[in-house]
KEKE-3310 file (N, C-alpha, C; in steps of 0.2 Angstrom, whole numbers, plus 5000, padded with zeros to 4 digits):
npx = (4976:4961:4945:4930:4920:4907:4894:4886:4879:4868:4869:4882:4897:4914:4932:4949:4963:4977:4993:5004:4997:4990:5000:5010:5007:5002:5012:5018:5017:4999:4997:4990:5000:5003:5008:5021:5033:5039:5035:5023:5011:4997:4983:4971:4955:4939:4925:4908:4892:4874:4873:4880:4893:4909:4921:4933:4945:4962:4969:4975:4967:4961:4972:4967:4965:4950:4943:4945:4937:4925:4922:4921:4912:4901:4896:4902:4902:4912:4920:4929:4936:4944:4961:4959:4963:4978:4974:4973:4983:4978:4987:4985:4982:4992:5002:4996:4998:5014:5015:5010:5017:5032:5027:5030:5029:5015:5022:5035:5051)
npy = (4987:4990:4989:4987:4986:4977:4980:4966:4961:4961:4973:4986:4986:4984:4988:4986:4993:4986:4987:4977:4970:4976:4988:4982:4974:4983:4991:5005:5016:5019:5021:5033:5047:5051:5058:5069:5071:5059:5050:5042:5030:5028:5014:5016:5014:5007:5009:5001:5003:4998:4988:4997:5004:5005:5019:5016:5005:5001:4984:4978:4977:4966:4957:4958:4947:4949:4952:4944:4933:4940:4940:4925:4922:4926:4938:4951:4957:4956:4968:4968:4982:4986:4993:5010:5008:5017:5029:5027:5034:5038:5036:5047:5057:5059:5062:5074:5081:5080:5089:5101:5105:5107:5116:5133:5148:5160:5176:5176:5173)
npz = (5007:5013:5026:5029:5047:5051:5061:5070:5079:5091:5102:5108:5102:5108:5104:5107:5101:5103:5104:5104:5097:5084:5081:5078:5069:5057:5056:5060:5075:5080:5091:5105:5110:5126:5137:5130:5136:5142:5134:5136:5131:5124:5119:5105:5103:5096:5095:5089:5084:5088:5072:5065:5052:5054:5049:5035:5037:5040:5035:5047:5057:5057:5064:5077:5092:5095:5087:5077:5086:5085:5072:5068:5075:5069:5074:5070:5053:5041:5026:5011:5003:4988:4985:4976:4959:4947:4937:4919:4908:4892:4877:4867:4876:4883:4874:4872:4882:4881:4871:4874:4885:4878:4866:4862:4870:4867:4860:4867:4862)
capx = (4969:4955:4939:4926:4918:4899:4892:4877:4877:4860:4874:4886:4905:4920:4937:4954:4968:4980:4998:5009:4995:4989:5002:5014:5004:5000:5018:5018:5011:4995:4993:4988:5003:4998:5014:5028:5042:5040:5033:5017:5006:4988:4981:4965:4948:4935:4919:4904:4884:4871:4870:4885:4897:4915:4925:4937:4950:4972:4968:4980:4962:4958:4971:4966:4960:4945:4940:4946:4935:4919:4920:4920:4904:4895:4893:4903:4906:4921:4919:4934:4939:4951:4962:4957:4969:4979:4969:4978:4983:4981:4993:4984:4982:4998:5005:4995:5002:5017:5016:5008:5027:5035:5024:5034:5023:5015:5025:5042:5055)
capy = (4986:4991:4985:4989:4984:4979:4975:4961:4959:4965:4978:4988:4983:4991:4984:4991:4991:4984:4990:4973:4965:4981:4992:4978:4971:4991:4993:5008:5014:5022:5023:5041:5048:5057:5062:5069:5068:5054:5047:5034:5029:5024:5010:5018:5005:5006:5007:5002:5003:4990:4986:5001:5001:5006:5021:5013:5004:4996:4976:4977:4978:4956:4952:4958:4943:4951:4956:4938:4929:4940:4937:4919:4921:4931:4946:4956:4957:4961:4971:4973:4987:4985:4998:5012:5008:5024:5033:5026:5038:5036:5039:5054:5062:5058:5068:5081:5084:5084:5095:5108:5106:5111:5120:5140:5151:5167:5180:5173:5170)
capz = (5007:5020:5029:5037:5051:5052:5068:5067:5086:5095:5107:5105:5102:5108:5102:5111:5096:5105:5104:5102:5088:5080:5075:5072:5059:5054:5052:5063:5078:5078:5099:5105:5114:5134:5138:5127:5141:5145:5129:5138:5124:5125:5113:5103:5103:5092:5094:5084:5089:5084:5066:5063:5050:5053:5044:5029:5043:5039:5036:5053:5062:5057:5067:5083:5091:5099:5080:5074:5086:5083:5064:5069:5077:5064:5077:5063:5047:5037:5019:5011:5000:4986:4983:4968:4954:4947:4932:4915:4902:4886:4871:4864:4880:4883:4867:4870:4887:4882:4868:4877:4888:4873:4865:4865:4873:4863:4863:4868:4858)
cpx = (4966:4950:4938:4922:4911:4898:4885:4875:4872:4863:4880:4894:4911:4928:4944:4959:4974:4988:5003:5005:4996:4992:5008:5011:5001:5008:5020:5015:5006:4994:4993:4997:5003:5002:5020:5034:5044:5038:5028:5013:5001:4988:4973:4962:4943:4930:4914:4896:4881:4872:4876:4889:4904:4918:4931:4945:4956:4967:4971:4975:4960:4963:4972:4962:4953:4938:4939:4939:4925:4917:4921:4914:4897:4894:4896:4906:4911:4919:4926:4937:4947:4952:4961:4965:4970:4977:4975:4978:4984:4985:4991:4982:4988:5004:5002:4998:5008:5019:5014:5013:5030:5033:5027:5026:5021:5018:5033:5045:5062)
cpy = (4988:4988:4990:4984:4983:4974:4974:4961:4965:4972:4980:4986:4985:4986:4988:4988:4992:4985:4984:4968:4973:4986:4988:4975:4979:4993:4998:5010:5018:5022:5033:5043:5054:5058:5064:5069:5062:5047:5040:5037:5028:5020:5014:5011:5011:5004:5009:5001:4998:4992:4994:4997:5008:5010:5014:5011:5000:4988:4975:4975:4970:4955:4953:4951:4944:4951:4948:4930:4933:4940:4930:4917:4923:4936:4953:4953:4961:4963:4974:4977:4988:4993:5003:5012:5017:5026:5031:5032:5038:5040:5045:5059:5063:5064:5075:5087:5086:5087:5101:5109:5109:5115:5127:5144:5158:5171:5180:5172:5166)
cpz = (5013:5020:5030:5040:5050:5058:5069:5074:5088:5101:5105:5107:5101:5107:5102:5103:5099:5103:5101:5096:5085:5078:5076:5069:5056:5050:5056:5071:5079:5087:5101:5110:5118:5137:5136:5132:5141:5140:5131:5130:5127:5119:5113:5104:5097:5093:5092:5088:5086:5076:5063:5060:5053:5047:5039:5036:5040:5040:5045:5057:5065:5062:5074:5086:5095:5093:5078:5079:5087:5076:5065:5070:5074:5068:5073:5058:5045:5031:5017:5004:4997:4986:4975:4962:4949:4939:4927:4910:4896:4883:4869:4870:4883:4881:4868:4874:4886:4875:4871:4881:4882:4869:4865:4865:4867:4867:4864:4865:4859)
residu = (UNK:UNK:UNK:UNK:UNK:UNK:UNK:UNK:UNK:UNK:UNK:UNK:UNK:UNK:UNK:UNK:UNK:UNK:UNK:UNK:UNK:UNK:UNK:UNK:UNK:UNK:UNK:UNK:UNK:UNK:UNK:UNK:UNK:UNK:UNK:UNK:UNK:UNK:UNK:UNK:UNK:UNK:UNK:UNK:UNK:UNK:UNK:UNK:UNK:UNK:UNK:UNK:UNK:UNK:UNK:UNK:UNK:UNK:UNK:UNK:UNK:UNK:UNK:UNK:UNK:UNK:UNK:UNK:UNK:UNK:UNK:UNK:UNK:UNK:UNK:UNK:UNK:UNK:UNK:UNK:UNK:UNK:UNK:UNK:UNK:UNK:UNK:UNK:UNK:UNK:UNK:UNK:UNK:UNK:UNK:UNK:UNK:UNK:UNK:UNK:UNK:UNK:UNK:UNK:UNK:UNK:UNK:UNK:UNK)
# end
């Protein structure tokens, strides 16, 4: 599932996505990486302007707690965005796909 972010607060709010909350609850890690030798990472942040909403962002984002205590204070809102369920296909659209598979092509024998 995903969020976005909307920021109620009268200024603008920047939020570090922190490396030991946010991509262990992401699953992976999402920090920038500023030197392949030596492999240092950076943590990405996010930030939002007055009354700005946030592209489509990982649930992983609620449990920063920097996020968790300004949705406490109502300075943002959360929206969250179910995932789109996958296109069902019916039975005759079904059959027709695969008859058009087996179908022998003109021409061919």
């Amino acid at each position: 599932m995903t969020v976005i972010l909307i920021n109620r607060a009268r200024r603008m709010k920047v939020f570090t996505l922190a490396h030991a909350t946010y991509c262990e609850a992401l699953g992976s890690c999402g920090c920038t990486v500023v030197d392949r030798r030596s492999g240092r990472r950076v943590a990405q942040s996010l930030t939002l302007a007055t009354g700005a909403r946030s592209p489509e962002l990982p649930e992983a984002v609620l449990k920063l707690g920097d996020v968790i205590r300004a949705v406490a204070s109502g300075e943002l809102g959360v929206e969250r965005i179910a995932p789109k369920p996958k296109p069902r296909i019916s039975k005759t659209e079904r059959s027709s796909v695969e008859s058009r598979r087996t179908r022998p092509r003109k021409g061919s024998r």
